[in-house]
C-alpha positions as CSV (number, residue, x, y, z in Angstrom):
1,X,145.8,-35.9,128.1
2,X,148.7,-38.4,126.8
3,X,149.7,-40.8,129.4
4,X,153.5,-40.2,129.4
5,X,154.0,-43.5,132.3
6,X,154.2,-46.9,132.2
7,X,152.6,-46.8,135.3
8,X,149.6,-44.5,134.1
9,X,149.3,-46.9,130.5
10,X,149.2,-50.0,132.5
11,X,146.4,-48.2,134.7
12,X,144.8,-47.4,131.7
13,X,145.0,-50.2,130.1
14,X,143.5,-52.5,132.8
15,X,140.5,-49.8,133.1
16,X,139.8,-50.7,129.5
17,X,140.0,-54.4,130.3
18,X,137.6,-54.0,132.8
19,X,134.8,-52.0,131.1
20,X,135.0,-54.9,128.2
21,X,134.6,-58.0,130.8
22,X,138.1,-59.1,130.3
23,X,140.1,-60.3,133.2
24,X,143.4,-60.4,131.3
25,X,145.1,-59.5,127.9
26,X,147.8,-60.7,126.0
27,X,150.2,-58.0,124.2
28,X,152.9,-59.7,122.2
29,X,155.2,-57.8,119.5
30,X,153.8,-58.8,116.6
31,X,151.6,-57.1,113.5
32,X,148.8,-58.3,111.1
33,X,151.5,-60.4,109.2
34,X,153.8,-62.3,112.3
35,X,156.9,-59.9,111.1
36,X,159.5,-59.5,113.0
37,X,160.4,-56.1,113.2
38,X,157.1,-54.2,112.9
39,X,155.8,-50.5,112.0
40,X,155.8,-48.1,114.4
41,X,151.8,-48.2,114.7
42,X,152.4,-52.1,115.8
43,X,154.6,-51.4,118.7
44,X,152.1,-52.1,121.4
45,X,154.5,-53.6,124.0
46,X,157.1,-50.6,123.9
47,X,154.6,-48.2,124.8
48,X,152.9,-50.3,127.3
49,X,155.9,-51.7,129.5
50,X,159.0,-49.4,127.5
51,X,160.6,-52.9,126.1
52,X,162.6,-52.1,123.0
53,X,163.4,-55.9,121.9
54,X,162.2,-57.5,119.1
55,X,160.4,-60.4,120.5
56,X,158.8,-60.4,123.6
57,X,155.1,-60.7,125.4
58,X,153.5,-59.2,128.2
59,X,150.3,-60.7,129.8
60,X,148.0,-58.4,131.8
61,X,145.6,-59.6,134.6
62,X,142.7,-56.8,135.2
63,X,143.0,-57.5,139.1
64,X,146.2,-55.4,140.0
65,X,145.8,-57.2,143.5
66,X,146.8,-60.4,142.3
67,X,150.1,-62.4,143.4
68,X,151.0,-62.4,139.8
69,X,148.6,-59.7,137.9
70,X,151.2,-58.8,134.9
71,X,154.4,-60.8,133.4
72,X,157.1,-60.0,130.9
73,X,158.4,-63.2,129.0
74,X,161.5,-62.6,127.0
75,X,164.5,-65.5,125.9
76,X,168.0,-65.4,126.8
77,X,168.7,-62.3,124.6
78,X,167.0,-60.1,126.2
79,X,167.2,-61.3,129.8
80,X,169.4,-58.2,130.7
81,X,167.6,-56.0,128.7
82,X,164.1,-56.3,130.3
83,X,165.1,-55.1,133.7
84,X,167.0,-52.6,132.4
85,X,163.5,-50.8,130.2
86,X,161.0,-52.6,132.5
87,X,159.7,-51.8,136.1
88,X,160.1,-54.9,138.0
89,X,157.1,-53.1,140.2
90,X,154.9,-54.2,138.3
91,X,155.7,-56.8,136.0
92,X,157.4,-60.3,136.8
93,X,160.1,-61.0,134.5
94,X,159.6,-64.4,133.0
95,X,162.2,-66.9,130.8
96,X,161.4,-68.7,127.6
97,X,161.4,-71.4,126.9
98,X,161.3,-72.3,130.7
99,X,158.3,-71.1,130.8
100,X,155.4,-69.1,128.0
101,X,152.4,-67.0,128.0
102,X,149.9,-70.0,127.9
103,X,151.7,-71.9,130.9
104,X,151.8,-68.8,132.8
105,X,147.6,-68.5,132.2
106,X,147.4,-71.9,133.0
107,X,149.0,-71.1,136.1
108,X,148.0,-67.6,137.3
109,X,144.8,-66.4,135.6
110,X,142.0,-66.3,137.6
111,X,139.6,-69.5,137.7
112,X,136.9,-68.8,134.8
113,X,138.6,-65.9,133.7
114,X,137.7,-64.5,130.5
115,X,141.1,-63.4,128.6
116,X,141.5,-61.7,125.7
117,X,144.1,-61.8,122.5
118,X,144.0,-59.7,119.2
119,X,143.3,-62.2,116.8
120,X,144.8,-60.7,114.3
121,X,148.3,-60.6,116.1
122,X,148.6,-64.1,117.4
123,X,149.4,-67.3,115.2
124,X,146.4,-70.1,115.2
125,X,149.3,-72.8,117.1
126,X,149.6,-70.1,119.8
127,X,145.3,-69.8,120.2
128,X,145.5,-73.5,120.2
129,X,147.8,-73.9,123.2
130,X,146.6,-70.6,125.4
131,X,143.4,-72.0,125.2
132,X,144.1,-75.5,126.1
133,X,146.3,-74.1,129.1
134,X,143.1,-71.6,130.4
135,X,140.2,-74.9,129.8
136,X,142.5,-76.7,132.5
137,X,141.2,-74.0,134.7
138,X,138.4,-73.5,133.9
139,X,139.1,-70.0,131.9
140,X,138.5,-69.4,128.6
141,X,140.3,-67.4,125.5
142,X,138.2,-64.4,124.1
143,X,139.3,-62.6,120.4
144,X,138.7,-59.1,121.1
145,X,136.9,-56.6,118.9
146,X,139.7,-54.2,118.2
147,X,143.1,-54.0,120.1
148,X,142.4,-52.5,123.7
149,X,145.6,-51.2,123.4
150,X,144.8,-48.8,120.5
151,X,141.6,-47.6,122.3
152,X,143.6,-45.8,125.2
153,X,147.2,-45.3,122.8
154,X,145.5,-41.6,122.1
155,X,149.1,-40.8,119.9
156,X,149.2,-43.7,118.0
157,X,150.8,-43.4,115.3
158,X,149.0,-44.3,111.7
159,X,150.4,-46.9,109.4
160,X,152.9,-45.8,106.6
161,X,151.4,-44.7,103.9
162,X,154.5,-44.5,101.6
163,X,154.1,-45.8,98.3
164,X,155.1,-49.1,96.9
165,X,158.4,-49.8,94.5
166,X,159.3,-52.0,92.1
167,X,161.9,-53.8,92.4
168,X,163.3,-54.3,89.2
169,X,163.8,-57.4,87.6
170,X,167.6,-56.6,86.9
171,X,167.9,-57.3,90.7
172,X,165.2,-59.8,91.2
173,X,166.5,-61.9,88.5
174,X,163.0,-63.6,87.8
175,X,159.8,-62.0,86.9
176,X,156.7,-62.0,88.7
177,X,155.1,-63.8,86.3
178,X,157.7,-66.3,86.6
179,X,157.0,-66.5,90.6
180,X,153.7,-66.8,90.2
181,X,153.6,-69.2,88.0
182,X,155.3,-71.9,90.1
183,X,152.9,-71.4,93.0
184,X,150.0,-71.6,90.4
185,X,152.0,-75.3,89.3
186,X,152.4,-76.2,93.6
187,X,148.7,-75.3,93.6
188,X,147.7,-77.4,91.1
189,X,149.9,-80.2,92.4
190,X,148.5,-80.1,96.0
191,X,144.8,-80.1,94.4
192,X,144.4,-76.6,96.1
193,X,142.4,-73.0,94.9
194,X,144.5,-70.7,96.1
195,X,146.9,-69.6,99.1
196,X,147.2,-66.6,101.1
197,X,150.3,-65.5,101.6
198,X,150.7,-63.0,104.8
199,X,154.3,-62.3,105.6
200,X,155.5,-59.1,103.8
201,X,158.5,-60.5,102.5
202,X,157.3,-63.4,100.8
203,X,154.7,-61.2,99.0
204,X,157.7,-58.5,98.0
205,X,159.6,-61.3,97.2
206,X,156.4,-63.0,94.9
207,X,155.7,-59.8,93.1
208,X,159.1,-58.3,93.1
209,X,157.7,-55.2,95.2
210,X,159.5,-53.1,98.3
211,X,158.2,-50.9,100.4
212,X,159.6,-48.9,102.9
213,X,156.6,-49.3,105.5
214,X,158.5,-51.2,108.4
215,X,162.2,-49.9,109.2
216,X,164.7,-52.3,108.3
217,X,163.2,-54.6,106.1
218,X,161.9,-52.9,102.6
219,X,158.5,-54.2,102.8
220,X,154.6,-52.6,102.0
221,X,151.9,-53.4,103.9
222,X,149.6,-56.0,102.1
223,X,148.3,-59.4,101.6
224,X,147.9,-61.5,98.4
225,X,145.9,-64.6,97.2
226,X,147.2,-66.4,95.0
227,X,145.0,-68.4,92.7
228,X,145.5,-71.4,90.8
229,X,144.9,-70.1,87.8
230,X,148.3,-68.0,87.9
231,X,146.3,-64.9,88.6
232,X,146.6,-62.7,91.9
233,X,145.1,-60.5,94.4
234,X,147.0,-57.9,95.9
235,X,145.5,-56.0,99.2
236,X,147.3,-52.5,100.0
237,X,146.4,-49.2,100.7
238,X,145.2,-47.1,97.9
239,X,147.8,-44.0,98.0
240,X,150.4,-46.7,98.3
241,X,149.5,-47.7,94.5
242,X,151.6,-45.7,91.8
243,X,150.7,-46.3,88.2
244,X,154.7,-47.2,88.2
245,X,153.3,-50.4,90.2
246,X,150.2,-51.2,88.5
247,X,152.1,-51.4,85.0
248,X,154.8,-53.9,86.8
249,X,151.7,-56.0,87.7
250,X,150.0,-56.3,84.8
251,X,146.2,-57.5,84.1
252,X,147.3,-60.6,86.2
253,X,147.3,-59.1,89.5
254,X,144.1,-57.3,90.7
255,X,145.2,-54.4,93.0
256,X,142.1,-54.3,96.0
257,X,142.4,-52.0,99.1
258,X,143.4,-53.4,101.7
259,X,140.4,-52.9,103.5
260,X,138.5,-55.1,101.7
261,X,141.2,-58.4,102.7
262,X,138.2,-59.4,105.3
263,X,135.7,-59.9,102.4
264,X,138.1,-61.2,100.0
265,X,138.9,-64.1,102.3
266,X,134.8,-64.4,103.2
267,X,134.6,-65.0,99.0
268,X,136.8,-68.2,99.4
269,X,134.3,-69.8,100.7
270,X,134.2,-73.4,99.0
271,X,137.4,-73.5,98.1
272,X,140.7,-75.7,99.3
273,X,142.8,-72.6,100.4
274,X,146.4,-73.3,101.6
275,X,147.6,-71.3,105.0
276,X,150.7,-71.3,106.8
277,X,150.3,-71.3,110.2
278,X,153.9,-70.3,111.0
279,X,153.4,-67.0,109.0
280,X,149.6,-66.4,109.2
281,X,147.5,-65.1,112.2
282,X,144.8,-67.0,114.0
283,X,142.3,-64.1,112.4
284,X,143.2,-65.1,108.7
285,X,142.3,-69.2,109.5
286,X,139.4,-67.9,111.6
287,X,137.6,-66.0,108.8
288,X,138.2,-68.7,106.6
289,X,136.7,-71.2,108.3
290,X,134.3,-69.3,109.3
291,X,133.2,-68.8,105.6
292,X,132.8,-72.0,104.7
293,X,136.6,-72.6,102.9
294,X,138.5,-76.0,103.5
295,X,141.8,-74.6,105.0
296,X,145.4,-77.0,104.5
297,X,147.7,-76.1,106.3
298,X,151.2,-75.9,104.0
299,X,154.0,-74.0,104.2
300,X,154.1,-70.5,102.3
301,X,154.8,-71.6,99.1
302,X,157.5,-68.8,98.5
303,X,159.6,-69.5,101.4
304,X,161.7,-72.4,99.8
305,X,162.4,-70.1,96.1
306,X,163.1,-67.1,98.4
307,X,166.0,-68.9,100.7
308,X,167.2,-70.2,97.2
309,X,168.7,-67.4,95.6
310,X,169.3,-67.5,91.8
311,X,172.1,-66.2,90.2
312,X,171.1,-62.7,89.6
313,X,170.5,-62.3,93.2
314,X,173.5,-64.2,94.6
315,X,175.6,-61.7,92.3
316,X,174.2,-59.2,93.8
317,X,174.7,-60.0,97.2
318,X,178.6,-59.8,96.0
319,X,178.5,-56.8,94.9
320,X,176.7,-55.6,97.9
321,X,179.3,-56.9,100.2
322,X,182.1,-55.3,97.9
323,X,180.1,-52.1,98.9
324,X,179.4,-52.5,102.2
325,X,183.0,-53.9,102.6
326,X,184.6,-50.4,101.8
327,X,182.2,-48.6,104.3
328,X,182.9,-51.3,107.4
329,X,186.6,-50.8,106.6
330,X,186.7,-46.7,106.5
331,X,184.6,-47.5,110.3
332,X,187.5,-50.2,111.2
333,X,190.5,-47.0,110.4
334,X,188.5,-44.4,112.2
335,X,187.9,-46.4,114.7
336,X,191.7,-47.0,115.4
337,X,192.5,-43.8,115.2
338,X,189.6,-42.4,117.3
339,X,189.0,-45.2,120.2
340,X,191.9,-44.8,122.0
341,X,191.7,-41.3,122.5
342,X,188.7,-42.1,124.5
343,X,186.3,-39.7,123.3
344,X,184.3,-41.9,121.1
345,X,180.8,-43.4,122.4
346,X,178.9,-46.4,121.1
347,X,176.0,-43.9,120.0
348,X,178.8,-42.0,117.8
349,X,180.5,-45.0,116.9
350,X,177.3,-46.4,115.4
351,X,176.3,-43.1,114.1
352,X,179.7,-42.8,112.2
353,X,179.6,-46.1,110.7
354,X,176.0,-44.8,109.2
355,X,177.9,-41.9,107.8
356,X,180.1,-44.3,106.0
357,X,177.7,-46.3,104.6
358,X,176.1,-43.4,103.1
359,X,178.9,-42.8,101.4
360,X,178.9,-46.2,99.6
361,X,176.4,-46.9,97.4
362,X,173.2,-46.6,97.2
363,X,172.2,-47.4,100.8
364,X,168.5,-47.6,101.7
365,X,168.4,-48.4,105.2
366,X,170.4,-50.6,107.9
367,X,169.2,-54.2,107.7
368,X,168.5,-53.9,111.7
369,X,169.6,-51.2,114.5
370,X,173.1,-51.3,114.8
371,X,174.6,-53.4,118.0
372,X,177.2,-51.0,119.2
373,X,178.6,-52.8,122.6
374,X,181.7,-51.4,124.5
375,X,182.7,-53.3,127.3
376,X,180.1,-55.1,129.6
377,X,177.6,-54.1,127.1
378,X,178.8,-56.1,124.8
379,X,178.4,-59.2,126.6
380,X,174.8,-59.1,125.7
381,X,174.2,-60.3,122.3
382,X,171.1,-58.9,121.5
383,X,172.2,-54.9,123.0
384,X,170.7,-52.5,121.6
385,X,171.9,-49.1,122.4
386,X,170.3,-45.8,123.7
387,X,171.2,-42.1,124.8
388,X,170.9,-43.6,128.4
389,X,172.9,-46.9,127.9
390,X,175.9,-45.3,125.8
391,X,179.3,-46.3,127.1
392,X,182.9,-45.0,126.1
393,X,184.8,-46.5,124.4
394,X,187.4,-46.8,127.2
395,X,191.2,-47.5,126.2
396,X,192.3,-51.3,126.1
397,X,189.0,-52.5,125.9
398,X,186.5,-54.7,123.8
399,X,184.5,-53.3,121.9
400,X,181.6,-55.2,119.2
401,X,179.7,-53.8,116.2
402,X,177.2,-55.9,114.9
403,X,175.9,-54.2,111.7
404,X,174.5,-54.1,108.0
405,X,172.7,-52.6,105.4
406,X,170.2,-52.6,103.0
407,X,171.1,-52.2,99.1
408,X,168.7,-53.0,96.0
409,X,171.4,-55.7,95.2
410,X,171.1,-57.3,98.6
411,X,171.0,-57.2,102.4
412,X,174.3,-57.3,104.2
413,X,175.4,-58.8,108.1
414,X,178.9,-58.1,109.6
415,X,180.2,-58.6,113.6
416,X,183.5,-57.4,113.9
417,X,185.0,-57.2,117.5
418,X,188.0,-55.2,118.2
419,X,190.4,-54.1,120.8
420,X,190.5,-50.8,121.9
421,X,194.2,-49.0,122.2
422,X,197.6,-49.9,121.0
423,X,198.8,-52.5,123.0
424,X,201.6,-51.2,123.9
425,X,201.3,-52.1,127.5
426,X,200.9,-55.8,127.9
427,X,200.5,-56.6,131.4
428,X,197.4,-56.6,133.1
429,X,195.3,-53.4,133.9
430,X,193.8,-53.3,136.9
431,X,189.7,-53.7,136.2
432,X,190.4,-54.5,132.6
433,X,189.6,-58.0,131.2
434,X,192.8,-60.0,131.0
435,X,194.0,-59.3,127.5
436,X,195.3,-62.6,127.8
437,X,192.0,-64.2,128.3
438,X,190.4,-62.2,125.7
439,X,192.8,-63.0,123.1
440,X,192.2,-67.2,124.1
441,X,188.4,-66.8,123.5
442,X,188.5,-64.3,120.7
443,X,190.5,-67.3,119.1
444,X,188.7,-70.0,119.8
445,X,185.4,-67.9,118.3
446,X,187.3,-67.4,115.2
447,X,188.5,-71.1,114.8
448,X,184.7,-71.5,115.1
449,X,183.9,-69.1,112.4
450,X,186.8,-70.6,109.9
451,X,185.4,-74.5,111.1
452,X,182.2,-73.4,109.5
453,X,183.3,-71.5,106.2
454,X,185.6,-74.4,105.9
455,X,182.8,-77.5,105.9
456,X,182.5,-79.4,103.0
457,X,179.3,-81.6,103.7
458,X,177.0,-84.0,101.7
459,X,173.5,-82.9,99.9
460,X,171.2,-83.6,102.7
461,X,173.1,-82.0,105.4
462,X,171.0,-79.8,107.7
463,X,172.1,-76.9,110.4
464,X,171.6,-78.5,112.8
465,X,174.9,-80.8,112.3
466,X,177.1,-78.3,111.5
467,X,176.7,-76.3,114.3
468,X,178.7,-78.5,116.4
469,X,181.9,-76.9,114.5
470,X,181.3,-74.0,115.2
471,X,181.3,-74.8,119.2
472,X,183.8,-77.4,119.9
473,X,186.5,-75.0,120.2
474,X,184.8,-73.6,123.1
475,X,183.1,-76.5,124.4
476,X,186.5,-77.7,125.3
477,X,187.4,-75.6,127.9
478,X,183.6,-75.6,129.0
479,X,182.3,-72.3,127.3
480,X,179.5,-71.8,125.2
481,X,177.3,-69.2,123.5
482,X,173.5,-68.7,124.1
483,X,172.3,-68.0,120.3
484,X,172.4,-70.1,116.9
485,X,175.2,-69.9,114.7
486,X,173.7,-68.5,111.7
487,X,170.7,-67.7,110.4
488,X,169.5,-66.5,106.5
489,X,169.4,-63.6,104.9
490,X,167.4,-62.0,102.3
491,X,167.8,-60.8,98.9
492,X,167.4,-56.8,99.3
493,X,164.6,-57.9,102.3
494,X,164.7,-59.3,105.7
495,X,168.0,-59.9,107.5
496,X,166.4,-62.5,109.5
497,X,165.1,-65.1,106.4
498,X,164.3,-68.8,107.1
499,X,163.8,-71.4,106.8
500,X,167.4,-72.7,106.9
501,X,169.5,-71.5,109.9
502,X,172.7,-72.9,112.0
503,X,172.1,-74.1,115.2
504,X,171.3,-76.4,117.7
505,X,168.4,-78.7,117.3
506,X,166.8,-78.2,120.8
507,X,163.2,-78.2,120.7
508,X,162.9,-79.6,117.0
509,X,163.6,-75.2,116.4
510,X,162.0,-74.3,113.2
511,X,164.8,-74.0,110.6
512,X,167.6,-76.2,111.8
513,X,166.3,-79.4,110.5
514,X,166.2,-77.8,107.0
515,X,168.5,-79.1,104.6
516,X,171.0,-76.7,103.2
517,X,170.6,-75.7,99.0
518,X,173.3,-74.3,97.0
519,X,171.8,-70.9,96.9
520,X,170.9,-70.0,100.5
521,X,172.9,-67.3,102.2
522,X,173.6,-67.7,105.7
523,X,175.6,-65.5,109.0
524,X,178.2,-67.6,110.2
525,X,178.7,-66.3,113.8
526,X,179.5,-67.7,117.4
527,X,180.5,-66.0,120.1
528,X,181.7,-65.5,123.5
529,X,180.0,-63.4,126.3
530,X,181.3,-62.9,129.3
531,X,178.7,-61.2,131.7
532,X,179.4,-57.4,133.3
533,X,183.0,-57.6,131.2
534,X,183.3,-58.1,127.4
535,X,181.6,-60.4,124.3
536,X,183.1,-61.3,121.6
537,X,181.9,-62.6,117.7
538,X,182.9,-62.5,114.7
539,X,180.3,-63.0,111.5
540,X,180.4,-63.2,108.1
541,X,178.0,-63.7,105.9
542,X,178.2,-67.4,103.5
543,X,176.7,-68.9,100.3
544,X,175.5,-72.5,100.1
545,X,177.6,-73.4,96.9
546,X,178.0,-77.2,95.3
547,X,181.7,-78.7,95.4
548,X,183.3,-81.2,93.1
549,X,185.6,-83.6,93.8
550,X,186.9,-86.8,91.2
551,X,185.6,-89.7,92.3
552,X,182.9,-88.6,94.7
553,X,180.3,-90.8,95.8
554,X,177.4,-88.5,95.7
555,X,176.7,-84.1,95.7
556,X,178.7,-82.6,98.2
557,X,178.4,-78.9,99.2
558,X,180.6,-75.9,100.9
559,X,180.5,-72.5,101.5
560,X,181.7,-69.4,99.5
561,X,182.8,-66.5,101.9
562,X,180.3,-63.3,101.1
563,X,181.7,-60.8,103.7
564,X,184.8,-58.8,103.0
565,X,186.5,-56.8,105.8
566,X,189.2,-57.3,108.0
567,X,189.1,-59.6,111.0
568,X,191.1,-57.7,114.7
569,X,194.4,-59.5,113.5
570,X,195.7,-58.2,117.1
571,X,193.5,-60.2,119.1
572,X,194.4,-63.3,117.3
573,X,196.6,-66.0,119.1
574,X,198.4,-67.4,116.6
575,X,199.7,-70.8,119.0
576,X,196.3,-72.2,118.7
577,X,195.5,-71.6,114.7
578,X,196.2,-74.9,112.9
579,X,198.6,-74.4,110.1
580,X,194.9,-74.9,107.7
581,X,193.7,-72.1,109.8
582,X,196.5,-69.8,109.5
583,X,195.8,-70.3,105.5
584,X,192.3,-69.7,105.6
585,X,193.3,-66.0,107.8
586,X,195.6,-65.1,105.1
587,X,193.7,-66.3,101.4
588,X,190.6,-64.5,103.1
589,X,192.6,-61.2,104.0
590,X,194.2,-61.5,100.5
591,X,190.9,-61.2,98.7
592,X,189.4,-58.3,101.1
593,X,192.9,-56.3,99.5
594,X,191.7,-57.4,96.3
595,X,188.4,-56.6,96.3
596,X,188.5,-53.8,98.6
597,X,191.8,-52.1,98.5
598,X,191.3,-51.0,94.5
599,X,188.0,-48.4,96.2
600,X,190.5,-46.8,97.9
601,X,192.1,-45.3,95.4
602,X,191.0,-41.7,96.4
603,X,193.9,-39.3,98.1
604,X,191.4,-39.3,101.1
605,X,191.4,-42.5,101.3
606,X,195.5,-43.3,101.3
607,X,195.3,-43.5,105.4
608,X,192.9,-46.0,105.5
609,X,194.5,-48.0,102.8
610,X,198.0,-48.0,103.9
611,X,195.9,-49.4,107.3
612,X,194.5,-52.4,105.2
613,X,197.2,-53.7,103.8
614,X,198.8,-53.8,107.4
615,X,195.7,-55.7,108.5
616,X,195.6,-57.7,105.5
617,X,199.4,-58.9,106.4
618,X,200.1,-62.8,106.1
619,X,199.8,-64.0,109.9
């Protein structure tokens, strides 16, 4: 009989515990490769506790009696989210970084408790610090055999097995061979036999392979080591392997199943092998060690070329915005028409948007679920929307779309926040926001967005310092935003793609103190949220790009803008735009006309392109 609670899958769940000597488990969302959106067979936390967010953990004491016998831990993002999906009954809801998993064992599990973790799922840093936390009292850290959570999940579903593509080197813009040489060179540099490399994207991005295993990110489930020698070994699932794939390969890459990953890393033994710990679970350094192999810890050796896109892929991205641009603009006209009529929901708006997409190009999937936020909803960051969640779009209102799409040309990110209704009444409506208010903050988030597009920085420079510009606007009239300011983005593969990101350098996070490359694609994105009312950002998406100037004293470095749609021109206060700013709003619009208007040639179209060139108007 399926368990169809929470309540009844937590029961369970501790039963299990119990009959394997564990006094606690750890369930984070994670799979075998630290992704961050996973398959649906890796979605162990949803169908324990009903959390849909992307990153989150819950611990589990086996003692239901206990004070504290189960936690959530979530970050700001999801703060409002995790009440809302789950049961306050029976889990605590806990913050990070105020507090973690480890400091909560430290604090709550039982003295010599015996707790348990999937090896497999948690990095080896993690291991490290849960077990330092438990040894304070007097506990201790257990690697289960086999997830407990898959011995009571009785409709689990199996992992994809949809085959591997190619991904052409027309796109990719460098071979395989090419790829794998340069690791084989770093190898040989660092005096090392071989890496494995975990995270799907660097190994689609290494063999120039997609998949469409995990939704959202075009990725097959596998591993590779890669040897020194320039040669490869490429774990996956038999049926996943077309003869299609194995001629891309060549002789130089063994295919193995994946299966058989245990023993291949058990035949390292002797060797140096390089291992990231930021991208590679505790089990991977584990087995390694464990056969005898001298483990260095380096960074994935792909991660740096990845960020760096050449100029095959940087084309691309263009003419994946120039797409995606077309479909975000038919939404923008249909939603003007539609909103204030008050019949449109955020589930329909987001399913619409889809709609157009499809239309454009050769879509393959979103790049993440669509954040559809009307309202109060919008006013968290991170919403993700549901049949039970879905508001109306309500007449002179806020309303946020945070979007993109996956192309074999390249991934695409847009935020576009607009008003909802004509305006035509001014004055304030009694339980609306203050239109006046929205317009000041709307503003000041866009002066944000144009202070980033706008840097011109020196070679060096890291995100961490730029991210000031983004903020100041708000910062002086004592607002803020809760998120980083951009992050990067991948090259037909994840949305989310480090190492380089905007933001700010709290914590030493991972990413900011990476210096920026001409190449790298970031989101440029602040925001404003104002909690149980509206939110507010505005993102496009920017390429790293080298600037010259006569006379210069060293390499200095900008931004081109990627992202072409139009930007709520109606929500714009023009008294606080800076005559540089006021430029930048009309050279950007003219190019969206330029590059987008000419698509919308079609008689269908003539609505939505009369609409443009309103929006496109010189401020």
């Amino acid at each position: 009989m399926l368990m169809n609670t929470h309540e009844a899958r937590l029961d369970a769940l501790r039963q299990e515990l119990k009959s394997r000597g564990l006094d606690g488990f750890v369930i984070p969302i994670s799979d075998e490769h630290m992704s961050e959106y996973v398959g649906a067979y890796a979605q162990r936390l949803a169908w324990l506790t009903g959390f849909g967010g992307s990153a989150g953990t819950a611990v589990v004491l086996t003692d239901a009696s206990l004070p504290s016998a189960a936690a959530m831990f979530v970050d700001g993002r999801y703060t409002l989210q995790v009440r809302e999906q789950v049961n306050g009954q029976f889990y605590a809801y806990e913050s990070v970084p105020q507090t973690s998993p480890a400091r909560w064992l430290g604090e709550n599990a039982p003295k010599g408790a015996k707790i348990g973790y999937d090896a497999w799922l948690h990095g080896s840093k993690w291991v490290e610090a849960a077990s330092a936390a438990l040894a304070a009292r007097g506990a201790t850290l257990v690697a289960v055999e086999g997830n407990p959570i898959d011995a009571i999940w009785q409709d689990q579903p199996e992992p994809s097995p949809a085959p591997a593509e190619v991904h052409d080197d027309a796109f990719a813009g460098e071979s395989s061979k090419a790829k794998r040489a340069a690791v084989s060179e770093w190898l040989t540099a660092q005096g090392l036999d071989a890496t494995v490399i975990s995270a799907l994207d660097s190994i689609a991005w290494l063999l120039n392979l997609r998949g469409t295993d995990v939704e959202r990110t075009p990725v097959a489930l596998s591993y590779v080591v890669a040897h020194a020698d320039g040669t490869a070994d490429l774990y996956i699932a038999e049926e996943k392997v077309t003869p299609e794939l194995r001629h891309h390969l060549g002789n130089a890459v063994t295919v193995r199943p994946r299966a058989d990953f245990v023993a291949g890393l058990k035949a390292l033994g002797g060797k140096r092998v390089a291992v990231d710990p930021d991208n590679a679970v505790a089990a991977i350094f584990e087995t390694l060690k464990g056969a005898g192999a001298t483990v260095a810890e380096h960074r994935d050796p792909t991660i740096l070329p990845k960020a760096v896109k050449n100029p095959v892929e940087q084309q691309g991205q263009r003419a994946a915005q120039a797409i995606d641009g077309v479909a975000v603009t038919r939404f923008l006209h249909w939603l003007a028409v539609e909103g204030p009529k008050g019949e449109v929901t955020e589930m329909s708006a987001a399913a619409k948007l889809l709609e157009f997409r499809q239309r454009c190009g050769d879509l393959r999937d979103l790049s993440f679920d669509t954040i559809s936020g009307a309202g109060p909803n919008a006013a968290s960051p991170h919403y993700r929307v549901s049949e039970e969640s879905s508001l109306t779009l309500e007449p002179e209102s806020v309303y946020l779309v945070d979007s993109g799409g996956q192309y074999p040309c390249g991934t695409t990110d847009i935020t576009r926040t607009v008003w909802i209704g004509t305006m035509e009444h001014l004055g304030e409506q009694p339980g609306k926001p203050s239109l006046h208010e929205v317009k000041d903050r709307f503003t000041r988030v866009l002066k944000g967005t144009i202070a980033i597009d706008r840097a011109v920085f020196p070679k060096g420079t890291n995100g961490s310092q730029l991210d000031t510009l983004a903020r100041q606007f708000l910062w002086s009239v004592g607002l803020d935003y809760a998120h980083g300011t951009g992050h990067g983005v991948g090259s037909f593969l994840s949305v989310h793609e480090g190492p380089q990101r905007i933001a700010k350098a709290a914590g030493g996070q991972a990413g900011t103190m990476q210096e920026l490359l001409p190449g790298m694609i970031l989101s440029d994105e602040p925001g404003y949220y104002k909690a149980g009312e509206y939110g507010i950002r505005i993102e496009n998406l920017v390429l790293v790009e080298k600037r010259a100037f006569e006379g210069s004293d060293g390499e200095y470095l900008g931004f081109e803008t990627l992202t072409l749609a139009p930007i709520e021109r109606r929500l714009v206060d023009t008294a606080l735009l800076s005559a540089e700013e006021t430029a930048w709003w009309n050279a950007y619009h003219a190019r969206v006309l330029q590059v987008i208007g000419p698509q919308l040639s079609a008689p269908e179209d003539a609505a939505t392109l009369a609409w443009l060139k309103v929006q496109c108007a010189p401020l």
